[in-house]
N, C-alpha and C positions, 0 to 999 in steps of 0.2 A: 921175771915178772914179780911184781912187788902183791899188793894186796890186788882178791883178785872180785870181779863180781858175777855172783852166783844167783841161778831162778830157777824156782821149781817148778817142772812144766811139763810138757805132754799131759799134760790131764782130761781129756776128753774122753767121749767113752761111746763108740757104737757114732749114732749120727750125729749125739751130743756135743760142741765144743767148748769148752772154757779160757777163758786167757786169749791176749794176742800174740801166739809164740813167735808166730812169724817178725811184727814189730819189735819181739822182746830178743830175738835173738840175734840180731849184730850188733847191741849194745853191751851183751854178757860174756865173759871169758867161760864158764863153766854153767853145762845145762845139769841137772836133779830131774833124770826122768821119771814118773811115776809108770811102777811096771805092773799095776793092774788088779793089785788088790785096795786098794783106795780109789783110783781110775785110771784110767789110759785102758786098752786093749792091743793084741799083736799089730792091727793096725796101725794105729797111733804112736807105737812103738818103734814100729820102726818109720813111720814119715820124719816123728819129732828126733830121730838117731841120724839119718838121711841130711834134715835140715841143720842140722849142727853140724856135719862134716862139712855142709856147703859155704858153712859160717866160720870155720875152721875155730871152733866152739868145743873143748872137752865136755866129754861125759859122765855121769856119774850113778848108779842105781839109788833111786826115792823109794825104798822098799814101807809099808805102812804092814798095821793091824791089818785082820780080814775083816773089812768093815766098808764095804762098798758103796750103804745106803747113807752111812754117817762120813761118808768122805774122810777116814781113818783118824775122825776126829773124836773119837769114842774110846775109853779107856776098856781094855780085856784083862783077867787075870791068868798071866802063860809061865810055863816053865819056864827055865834057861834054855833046854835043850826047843822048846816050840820057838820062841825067838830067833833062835839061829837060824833050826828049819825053814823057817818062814822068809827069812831073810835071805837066805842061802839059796831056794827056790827060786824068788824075784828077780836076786840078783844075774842067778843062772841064765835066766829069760830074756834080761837083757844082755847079757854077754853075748848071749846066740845072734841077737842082732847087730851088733857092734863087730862081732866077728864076721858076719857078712857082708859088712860096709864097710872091712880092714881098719877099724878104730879100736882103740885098747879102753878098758876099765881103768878110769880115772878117781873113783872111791865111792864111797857108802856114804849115805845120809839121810838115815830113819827119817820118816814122816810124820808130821803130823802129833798125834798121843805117844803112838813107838819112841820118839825123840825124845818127850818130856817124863814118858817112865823111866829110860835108860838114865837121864839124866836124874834123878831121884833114887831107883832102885837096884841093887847091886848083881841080882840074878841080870835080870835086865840085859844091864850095862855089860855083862858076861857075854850075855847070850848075842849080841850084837858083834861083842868082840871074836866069838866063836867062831863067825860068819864071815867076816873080815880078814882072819887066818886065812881062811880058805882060797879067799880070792890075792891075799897079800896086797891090799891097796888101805889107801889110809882111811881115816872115817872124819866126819866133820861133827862136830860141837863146840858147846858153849864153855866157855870158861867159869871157873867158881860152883862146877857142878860134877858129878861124876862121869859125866864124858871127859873130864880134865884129870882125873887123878887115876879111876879105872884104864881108861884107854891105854894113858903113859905106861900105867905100872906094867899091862900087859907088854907094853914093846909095840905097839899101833901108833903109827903116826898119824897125830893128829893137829888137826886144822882148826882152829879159832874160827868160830862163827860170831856174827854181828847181823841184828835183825835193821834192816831197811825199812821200812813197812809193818812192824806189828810193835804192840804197845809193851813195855814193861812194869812189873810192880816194884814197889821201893825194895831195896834190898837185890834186884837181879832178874826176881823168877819171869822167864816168859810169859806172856800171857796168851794161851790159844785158845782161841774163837772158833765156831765151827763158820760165819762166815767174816770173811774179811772186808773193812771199809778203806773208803777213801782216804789215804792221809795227803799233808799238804807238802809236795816235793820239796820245796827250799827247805821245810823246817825238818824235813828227814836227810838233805844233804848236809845242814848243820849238828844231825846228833849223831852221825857217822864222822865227823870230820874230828867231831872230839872222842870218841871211842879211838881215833888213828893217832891224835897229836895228844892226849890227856891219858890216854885210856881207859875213862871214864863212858859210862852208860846214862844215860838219864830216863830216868822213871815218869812214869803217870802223873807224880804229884809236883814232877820238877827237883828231885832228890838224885844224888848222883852213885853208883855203884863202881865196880873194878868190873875192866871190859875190855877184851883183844877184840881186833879184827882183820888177822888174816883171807878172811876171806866174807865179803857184807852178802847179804841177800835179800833179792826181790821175790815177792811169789807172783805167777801170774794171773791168779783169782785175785788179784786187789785191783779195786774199777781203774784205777788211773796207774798199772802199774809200767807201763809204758815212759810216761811222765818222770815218775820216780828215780826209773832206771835211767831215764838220761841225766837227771838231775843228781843224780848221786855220781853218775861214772863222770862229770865234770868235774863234777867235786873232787873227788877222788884222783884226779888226774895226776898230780905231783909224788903219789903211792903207786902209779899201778905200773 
């Protein structure tokens, strides 16, 4: 498999639901469960683990900050060693589950603020690495950022991420929102298409960066991301 496509999901929590996983997931090659400190619960956890075998869908731990109320979209100041911890816990949680639906750990892909501090700060970016030993699976990040030179240097295989659905500022940096809006599917299957054939990124202001995309991704708190993800996995067709 060539480039693949990725969505963050299980995020519901208690009766709460978010996202249309069900819709989103025979259109995804790789599901980013969230295991419970940003949302999902043991419930949730394992339905959305369950519907991915059925989908014959890899899995992967969406470990977040403990930040529940802010939907791990809130920045904390942690060790290296609370990072891991943290991450090492979540992860743990879902492996229980995956080991009891005979599916294996597919890799790590901090959520959320966790994601954008590793990619900035170097304890961070350790302490994620830390976590990742443990389990021996690769980790996902951006390119041009310290998920790209941290991860490497450790020996972490790592995976090119490419954002589907959220905005850029000039120069690369992601841009996270605590919530996500609608984008317009054809003009997100057009700036994926050039991240694959250019390797170029395009920004807010229509400015171009350096941009891999081994692997693109939908979240599935963006209102239309159902739409998206079909529109991009077409696109995408001649890569994946």
């Amino acid at each position: 498999m060539g480039v693949t496509l990725n969505c963050d999901m299980g995020e519901g929590f208690g009766l709460y639901v978010l996202g249309d996983d069900a819709g989103l997931m025979p259109l995804i090659d790789v599901a980013n469960v969230a295991c419970g400190f940003h949302a999902s619960d043991p419930d949730h956890m394992r339905k959305t683990v369950r519907r991915a075998k059925e989908n014959g869908v890899k899995v992967g731990a969406h470990p977040s900050l403990p930040d529940l109320a802010g939907f791990g979209r809130r920045e904390m100041k942690l060790s290296r060693e609370e990072v891991a911890n943290l991450v090492i816990y979540q992860t743990g949680a879902l492996k229980g589950f995956l080991d009891a639906e005979g599916m294996v750990l597919n890799h790590i892909k901090p959520h959320g603020s966790l994601y954008g501090m590793a990619a900035r700060q170097e304890e961070v970016a350790h302490g994620i690495c830390d976590a990742a030993a443990v389990f021996g699976v690769p980790l996902f990040g951006m390119t041009g950022t310290l998920h790209e030179t941290v991860y490497q240097a450790r020996g972490i295989p790592f995976v090119h991420e490419f954002y589907a659905d959220l905005d850029y500022a000039p120069g690369g940096k992601l841009i996270v929102t605590r919530e996500h809006d609608a984008k317009d599917p054809a003009l997100m299957a057009e700036y994926c298409l050039r991240a694959l054939r250019d390797e170029e990124g395009t920004a807010s202001d229509g400015s171009r960066f350096p941009a891999k995309a081994e692997t693109i991704c939908v979240h599935s708190d963006t209102p239309n991301a159902v739409d998206i993800a079909r529109a991009v996995r077409a696109a995408i067709a001649p890569w994946h």
